[in-house]
C-alpha positions as CSV (number, residue, x, y, z in Angstrom):
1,X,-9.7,-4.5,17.7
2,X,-7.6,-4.5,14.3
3,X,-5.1,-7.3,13.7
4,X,-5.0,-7.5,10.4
5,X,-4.5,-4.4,8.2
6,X,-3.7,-4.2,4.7
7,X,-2.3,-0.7,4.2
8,X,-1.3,0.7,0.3
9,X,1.4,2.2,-0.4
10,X,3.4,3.5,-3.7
11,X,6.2,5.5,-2.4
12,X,4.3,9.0,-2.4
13,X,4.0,10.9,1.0
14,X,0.4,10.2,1.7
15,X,0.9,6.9,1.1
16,X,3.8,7.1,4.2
17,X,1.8,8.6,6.4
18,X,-0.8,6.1,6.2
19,X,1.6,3.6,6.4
20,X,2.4,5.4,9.7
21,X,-1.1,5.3,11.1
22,X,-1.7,1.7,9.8
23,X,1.4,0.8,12.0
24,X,0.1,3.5,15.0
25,X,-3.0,1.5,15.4
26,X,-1.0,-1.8,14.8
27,X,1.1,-0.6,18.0
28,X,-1.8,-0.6,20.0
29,X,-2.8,-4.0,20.0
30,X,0.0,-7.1,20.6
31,X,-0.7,-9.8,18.1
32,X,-1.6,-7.1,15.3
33,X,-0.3,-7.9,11.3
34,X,0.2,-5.5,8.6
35,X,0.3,-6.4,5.4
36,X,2.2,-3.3,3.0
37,X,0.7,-3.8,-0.5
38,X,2.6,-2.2,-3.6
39,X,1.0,-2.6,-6.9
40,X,3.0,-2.6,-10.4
41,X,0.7,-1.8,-13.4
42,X,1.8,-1.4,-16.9
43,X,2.9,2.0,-16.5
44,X,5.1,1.6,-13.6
45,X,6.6,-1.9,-14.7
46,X,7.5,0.1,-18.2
47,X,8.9,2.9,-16.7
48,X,11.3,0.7,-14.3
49,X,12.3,-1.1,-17.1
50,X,13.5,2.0,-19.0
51,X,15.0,3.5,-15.7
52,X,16.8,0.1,-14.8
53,X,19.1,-2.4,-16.8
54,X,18.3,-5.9,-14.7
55,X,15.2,-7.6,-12.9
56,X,17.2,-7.0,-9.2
57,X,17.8,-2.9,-9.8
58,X,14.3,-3.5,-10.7
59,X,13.0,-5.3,-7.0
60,X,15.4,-3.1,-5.3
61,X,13.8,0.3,-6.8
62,X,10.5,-0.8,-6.2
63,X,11.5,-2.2,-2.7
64,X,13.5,1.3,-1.8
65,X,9.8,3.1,-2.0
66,X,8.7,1.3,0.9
67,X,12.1,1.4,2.7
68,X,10.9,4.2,5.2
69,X,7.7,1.7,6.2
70,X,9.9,-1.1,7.1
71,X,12.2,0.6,8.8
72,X,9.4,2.2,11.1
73,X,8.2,-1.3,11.6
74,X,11.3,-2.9,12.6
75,X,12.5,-0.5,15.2
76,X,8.5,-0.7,16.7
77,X,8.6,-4.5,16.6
78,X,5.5,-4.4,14.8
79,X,4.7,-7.7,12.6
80,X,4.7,-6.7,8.8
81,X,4.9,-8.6,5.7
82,X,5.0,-6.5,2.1
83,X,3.2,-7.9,-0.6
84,X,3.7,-6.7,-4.6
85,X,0.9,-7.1,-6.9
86,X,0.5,-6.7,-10.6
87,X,-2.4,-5.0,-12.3
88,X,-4.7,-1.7,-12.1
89,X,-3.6,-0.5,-8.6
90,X,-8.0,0.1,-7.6
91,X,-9.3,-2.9,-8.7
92,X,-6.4,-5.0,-7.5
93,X,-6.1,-3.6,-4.1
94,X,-10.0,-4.4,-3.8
95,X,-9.5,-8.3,-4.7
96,X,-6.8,-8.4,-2.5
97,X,-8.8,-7.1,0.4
98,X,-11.7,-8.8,-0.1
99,X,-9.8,-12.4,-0.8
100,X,-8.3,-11.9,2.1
101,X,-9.4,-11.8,6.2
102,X,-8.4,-7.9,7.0
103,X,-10.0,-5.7,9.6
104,X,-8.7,-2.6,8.2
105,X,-7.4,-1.2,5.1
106,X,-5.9,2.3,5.1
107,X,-4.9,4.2,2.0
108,X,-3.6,8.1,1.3
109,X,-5.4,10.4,-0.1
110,X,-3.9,10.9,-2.9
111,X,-0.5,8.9,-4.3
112,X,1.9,9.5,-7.3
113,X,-0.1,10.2,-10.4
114,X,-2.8,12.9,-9.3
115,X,-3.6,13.6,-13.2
116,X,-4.9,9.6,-13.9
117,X,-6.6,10.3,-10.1
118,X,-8.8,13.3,-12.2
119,X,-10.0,11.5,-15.2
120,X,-10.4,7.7,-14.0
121,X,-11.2,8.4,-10.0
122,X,-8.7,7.9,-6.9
123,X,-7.6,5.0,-5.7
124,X,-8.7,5.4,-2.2
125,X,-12.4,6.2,-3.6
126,X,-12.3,2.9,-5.6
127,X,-11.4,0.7,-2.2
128,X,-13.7,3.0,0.1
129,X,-17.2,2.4,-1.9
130,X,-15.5,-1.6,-3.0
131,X,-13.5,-3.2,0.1
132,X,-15.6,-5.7,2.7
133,X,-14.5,-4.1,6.0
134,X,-13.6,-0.6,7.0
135,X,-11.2,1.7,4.8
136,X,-9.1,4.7,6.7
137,X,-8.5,7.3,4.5
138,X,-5.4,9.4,5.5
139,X,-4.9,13.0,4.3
């Protein structure tokens, strides 16, 4: 069925809970991956910067967003790897995907900046009408 799954995630709770049906679905199937995929873009890199002094308070900030996903993964055995990329978090999310050989991608619904969602157009809409293979969306 699904082995390899890309799932987003930026720290937000939608974003969790997809993580948690990503790994739900992994569960079911033995040799099943999932790739966790956080993306920096200008405005997150600069406001980690301002918040943080060194490049390692940096990683580990970033790192303690996804903290809750790994630790679900470990204690189900499931096989994970987390991935950071740079750049607009739709567009690079899509290349990712679609460079890549996933059966499934799941996203939230919505994730941490709902006003930039509004004006430019959800992430999760961006990799539903631009990813190769199916997209869960998770409310």
């Amino acid at each position: 069925m699904f082995t390899n799954i890309l799932v987003a995630a930026d720290g937000s709770g939608h974003s969790i809970r997809a993580a948690e049906k990503a790994l739900e679905i992994a569960k079911k199937t033995d040799d099943a991956k999932v790739t966790v995929v956080y993306v920096v873009d200008g405005k997150t890199s600069k406001s980690d910067v301002l918040r943080n002094w060194d490049a390692l308070g940096i990683e580990g900030k970033r790192k303690e967003k996804l903290r809750k996903i790994e630790e679900i993964a470990i204690k189900e055995s499931i096989n994970y790897e987390i991935k950071i990329l740079r750049g607009e978090p739709g567009p690079s999310i899509v290349k990712y995907a679609n460079s890549n050989d996933f059966d499934l991608v799941v996203i939230g619904s919505r994730g941490l900046n709902t006003l930039q969602q509004m004006v430019l157009g959800s992430v999760s809409h961006k990799l539903a009408k631009r990813v190769q293979c199916p997209v869960l969306i998770i409310k």
